[in-house]
ZAMARGU-4260 file (C-alpha; in steps of 0.2 Angstrom, whole numbers, plus 5000, padded with zeros to 4 digits):
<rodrens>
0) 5000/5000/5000 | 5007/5018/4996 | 4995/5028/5002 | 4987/5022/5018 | 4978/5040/5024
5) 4979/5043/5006 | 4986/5060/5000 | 4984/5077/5011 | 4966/5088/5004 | 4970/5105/4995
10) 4975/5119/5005 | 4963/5131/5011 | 4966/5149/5003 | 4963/5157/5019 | 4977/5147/5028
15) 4990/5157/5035 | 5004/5154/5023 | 5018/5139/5029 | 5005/5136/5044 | 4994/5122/5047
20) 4990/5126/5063 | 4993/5141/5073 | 4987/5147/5090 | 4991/5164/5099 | 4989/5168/5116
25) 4981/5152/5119 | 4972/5150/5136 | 4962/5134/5143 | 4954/5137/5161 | 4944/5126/5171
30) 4934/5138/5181 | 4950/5143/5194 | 4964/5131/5186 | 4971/5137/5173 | 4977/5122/5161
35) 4986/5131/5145 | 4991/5149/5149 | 4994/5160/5134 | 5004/5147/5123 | 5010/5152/5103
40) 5012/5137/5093 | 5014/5137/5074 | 5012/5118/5065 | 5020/5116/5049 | 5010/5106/5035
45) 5020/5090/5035 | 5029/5089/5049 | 5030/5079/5065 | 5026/5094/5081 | 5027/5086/5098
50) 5020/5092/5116 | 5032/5086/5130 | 5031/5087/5148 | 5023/5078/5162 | 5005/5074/5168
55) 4997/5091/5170 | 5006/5101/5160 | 4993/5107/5146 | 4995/5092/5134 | 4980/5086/5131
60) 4971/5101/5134 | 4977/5111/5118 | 4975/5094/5107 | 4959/5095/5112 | 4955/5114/5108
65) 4965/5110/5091 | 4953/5094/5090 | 4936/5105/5090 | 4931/5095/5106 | 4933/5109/5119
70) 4933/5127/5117 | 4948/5137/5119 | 4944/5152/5135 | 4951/5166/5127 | 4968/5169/5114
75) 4966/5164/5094 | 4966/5147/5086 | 4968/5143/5067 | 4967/5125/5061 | 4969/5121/5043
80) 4964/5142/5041 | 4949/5140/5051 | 4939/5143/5066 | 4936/5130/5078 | 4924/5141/5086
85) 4913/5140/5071 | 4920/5129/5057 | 4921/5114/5068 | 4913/5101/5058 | 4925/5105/5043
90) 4939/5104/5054 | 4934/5088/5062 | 4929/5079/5044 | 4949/5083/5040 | 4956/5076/5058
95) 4961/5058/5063 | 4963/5058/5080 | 4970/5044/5091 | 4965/5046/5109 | 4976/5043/5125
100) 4965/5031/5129 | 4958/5017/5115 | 4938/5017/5111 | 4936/5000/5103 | 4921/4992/5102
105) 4928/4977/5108 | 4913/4966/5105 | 4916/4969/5087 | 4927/4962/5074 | 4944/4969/5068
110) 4940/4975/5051 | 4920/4979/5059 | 4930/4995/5068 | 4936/5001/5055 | 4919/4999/5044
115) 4908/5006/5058 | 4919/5022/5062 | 4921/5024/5042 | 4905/5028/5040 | 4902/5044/5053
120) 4913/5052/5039 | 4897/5047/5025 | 4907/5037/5016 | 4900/5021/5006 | 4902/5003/5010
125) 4911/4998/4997 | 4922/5012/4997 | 4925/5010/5019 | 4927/4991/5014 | 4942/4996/5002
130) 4950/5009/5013 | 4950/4994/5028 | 4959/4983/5019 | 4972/4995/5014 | 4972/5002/5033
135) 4976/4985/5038 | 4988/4980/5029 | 4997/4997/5033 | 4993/4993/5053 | 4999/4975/5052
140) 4981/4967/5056 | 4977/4959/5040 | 4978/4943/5048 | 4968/4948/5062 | 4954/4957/5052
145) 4941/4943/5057 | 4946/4941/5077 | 4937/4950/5090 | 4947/4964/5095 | 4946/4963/5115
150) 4959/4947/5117 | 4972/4957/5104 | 4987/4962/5114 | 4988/4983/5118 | 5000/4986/5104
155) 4990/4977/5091 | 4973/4989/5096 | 4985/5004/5097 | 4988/4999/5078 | 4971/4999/5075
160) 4968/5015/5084 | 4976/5024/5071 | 4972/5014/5057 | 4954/5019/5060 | 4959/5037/5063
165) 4965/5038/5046 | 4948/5030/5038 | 4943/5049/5030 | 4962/5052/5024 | 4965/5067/5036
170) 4978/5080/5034 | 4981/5081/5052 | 4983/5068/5062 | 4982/5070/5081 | 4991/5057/5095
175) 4989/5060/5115 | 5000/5051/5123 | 5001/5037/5108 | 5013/5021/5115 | 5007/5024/5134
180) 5008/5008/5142 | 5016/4999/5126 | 5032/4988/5130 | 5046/4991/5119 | 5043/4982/5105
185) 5027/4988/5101 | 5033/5006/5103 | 5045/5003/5090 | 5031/4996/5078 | 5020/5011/5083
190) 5033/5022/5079 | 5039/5016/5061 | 5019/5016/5058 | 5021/5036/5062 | 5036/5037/5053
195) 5026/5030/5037 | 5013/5043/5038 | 5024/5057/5037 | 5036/5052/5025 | 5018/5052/5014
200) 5015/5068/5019 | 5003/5067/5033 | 5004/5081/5049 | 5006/5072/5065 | 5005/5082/5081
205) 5007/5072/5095 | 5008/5074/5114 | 5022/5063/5126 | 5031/5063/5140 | 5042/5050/5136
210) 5059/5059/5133 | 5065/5044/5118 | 5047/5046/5109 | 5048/5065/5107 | 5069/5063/5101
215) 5064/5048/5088 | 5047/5056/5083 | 5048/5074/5084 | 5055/5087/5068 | 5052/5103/5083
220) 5042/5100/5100 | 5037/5113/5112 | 5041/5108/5129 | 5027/5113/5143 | 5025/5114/5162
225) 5012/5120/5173 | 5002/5125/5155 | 5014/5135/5150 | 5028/5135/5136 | 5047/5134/5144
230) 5057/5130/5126 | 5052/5127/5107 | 5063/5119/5094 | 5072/5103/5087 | 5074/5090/5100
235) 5093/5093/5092 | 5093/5111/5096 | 5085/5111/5113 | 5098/5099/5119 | 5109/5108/5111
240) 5105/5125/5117 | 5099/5119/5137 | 5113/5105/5141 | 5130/5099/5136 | 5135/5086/5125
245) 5136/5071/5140 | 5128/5067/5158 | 5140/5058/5169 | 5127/5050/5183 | 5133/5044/5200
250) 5124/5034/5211 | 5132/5034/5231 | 5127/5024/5244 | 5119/5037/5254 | 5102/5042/5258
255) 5104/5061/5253 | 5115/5062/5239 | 5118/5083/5241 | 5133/5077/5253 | 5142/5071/5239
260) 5142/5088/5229 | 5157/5096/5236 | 5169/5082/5232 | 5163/5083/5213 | 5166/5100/5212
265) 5173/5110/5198 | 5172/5093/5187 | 5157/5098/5176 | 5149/5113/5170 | 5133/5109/5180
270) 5127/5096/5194 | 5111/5092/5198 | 5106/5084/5213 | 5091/5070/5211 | 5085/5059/5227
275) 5094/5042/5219 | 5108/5050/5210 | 5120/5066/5205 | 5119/5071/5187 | 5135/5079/5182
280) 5133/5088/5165 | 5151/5090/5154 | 5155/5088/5137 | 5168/5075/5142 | 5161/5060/5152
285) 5173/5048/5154 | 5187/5065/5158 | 5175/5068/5171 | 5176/5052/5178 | 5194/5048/5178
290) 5194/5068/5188 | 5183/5058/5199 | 5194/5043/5202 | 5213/5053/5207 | 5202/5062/5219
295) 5196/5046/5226 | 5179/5047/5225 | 5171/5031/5223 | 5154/5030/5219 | 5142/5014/5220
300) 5141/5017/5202 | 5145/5028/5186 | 5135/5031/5171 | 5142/5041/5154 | 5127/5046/5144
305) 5123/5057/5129 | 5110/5072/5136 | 5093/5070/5132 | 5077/5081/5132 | 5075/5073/5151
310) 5091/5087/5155 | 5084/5099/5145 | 5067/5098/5155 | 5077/5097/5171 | 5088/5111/5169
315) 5071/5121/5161 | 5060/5118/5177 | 5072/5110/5191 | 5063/5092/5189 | 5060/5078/5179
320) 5045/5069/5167 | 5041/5060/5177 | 5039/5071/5193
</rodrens>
C-alpha cells in the first residue's frame, strides 16, 4: 500500500501561509485552574510537532481545543485556516485523531472497527470496505481482520487505533500520549507506523512525556509545564541550546545524595542533585570520571550518557518527566 491516509486535501486559501495550525495567546481554564496559559504554537504542513512534559502540564488540553472538542477560554486558534469556534465540523471531517485512551468496540470484529467508524465520515460501504483493507495491511492486522478485538494484545489495538483514525484520509493527524503503556517492541512498531505517515505527507502532532518518543518522533516540539511553554525547537537544538553534550550519573550509597556535591566540584559545568543519584553535566564523560577517580571518589556506580530532552526539562523547570 502507498498511500494508507491517502494524499493530504487541498490547501485552504485562507490558511495562514507555511501554517497548518497556529494558535496565539492560547488559554484553557477550568473555572480557577488554569490548564494552558497564553501558549503560541505554529504547526507546519508536513511535519512531526510534539507536546512534551509531564501529567498536567497542558498536553491534552490544547490537542483537544486543536481537536474541536473543547473550546479554547480566550487567545486565537487557526486549524487548517479556520475557526474552531465555528467551522468545527469541517475541521473535524479533515482530523484523525487517536485518543490517549483506546475506544474500541471490543465486541466487534477487527475490520468491523474500521467499517463502523468509516462511515460517521458518509462514506460508502464499498468504498469503507476498500479503505480497511488497505488500513490493515498498513497497521499489520490483515491477519487479524476477522478476530474480536478485545483478546488482541495493547499494541495490536493501538495499531488499529490509528488505522481507524485515518479511515477519511486526514491532513492532520492528532496522537495523546500514543505508546502509553506499550512495552518496547510495540513502541518501535508504533513508531515506524508514524514514521510511514509522514514520509507520505501526513501532519502528525502528538503529545508525550516519554523523553526517547519525542527525540525519535519529533522534527520541533514545544516543551510545557504547569500550562505554560518553557522551550520550542528541534529536540537537536534544545539539547543543544539547554545542556552539554554528556551526563556523567553517579549513584552513592547514601540516603541524601547533596553530601556528595562538594567532592565533585569544579568537574562539570553543571550538577544536579536528584533523590537516587547526582547528574554531572560536561562535554567530556569519561574525563569527568577519571577527575573523579585521582580524587578518590568512589561511587556505587557511574554512568556516561549522551543528554537528552530529560536534562533539557530538568535544567528548564528543576525536575523531571516523570515528577
Amino acid at each position: 500500500m502507498t498511500d494508507p491516509a491517502g494524499a493530504p486535501g487541498p490547501a485552504d486559501p485562507t490558511e495562514p501561509t507555511g501554517s497548518l495550525i497556529t494558535a496565539r495567546g492560547l488559554v484553557k481554564r477550568f473555572g480557577d485552574f488554569t490548564a494552558v496559559d497564553g501558549i503560541d504554537v505554529d504547526v507546519r504542513p508536513g511535519e512531526a510537532f510534539g507536546f512534551l512534559g509531564p501529567n498536567g502540564a497542558g498536553k491534552s488540553s490544547t490537542m483537544k481545543m486543536i481537536g474541536c472538542v473543547s473550546p479554547p477560554t480566550s487567545g486565537s486558534l487557526r486549524v487548517m485556516g479556520l475557526d474552531p469556534a465555528t467551522q468545527g465540523p469541517r475541521i473535524r471531517a479533515q482530523l484523525g485523531v487517536v485518543p490517549q485512551r483506546d475506544t474500541l468496540d471490543e465486541e466487534l470484529t477487527v475490520e468491523e472497527n474500521i467499517w463502523v467508524y468509516g462511515r460517521y465520515f458518509g462514506l460508502s460501504r464499498a468504498e469503507v470496505r476498500r479503505r480497511a483493507t488497505e488500513l490493515l495491511e498498513f497497521a499489520q492486522l490483515s491477519e487479524r481482520s476477522g478476530s474480536v478485538v478485545e483478546p488482541l494484545s495493547g499494541g495490536m489495538k493501538r495499531r488499529l487505533t490509528i488505522a481507524r483514525a485515518l479511515v477519511n484520509s486526514p491532513r492532520i493527524l492528532l496522537l495523546d500520549e500514543p505508546t502509553t503503556g506499550l512495552d518496547p517492541q510495540a513502541r518501535h512498531v508504533l513508531w515506524d507506523r508514524l514514521f510511514r505517515l509522514k514520509r507520505e505527507g501526513v501532519t502528525l502532532v502528538l503529545t508525550t512525556h516519554y523523553m526517547d518518543e519525542a527525540e525519535q518522533l519529533c522534527d520541533r516540539l514545544v516543551v510545557m509545564d504547569h500550562g505554560r511553554i518553557v522551550a520550542e525547537g528541534s529536540p537537536r537544538a534544545l539539547i543543544e541550546e539547554h545542556s552539554t553534550r554528556e551526563v556523567l550519573e553517579l549513584r552513592f550509597d547514601s540516603d541524601d545524595h547533596r553530601e556528595h556535591v562538594g567532592a565533585v566540584e569544579g568537574v562539570a559545568e553543571r550538577v544536579e542533585v536528584l533523590p537516587d543519584r547526582l547528574l554531572l553535566y560536561t562535554d567530556d564523560g569519561e574525563r569527568a570520571q577519571s577527575e573523579l577517580g585521582r580524587r578518590g571518589v568512589e561511587p556505587l556506580s557511574a554512568l556516561v550518557r549522551r543528554s537528552t530532552l530529560e536534562d533539557v526539562f530538568l535544567h528548564l523547570t528543576g525536575r523531571t518527566l516523570v515528577d
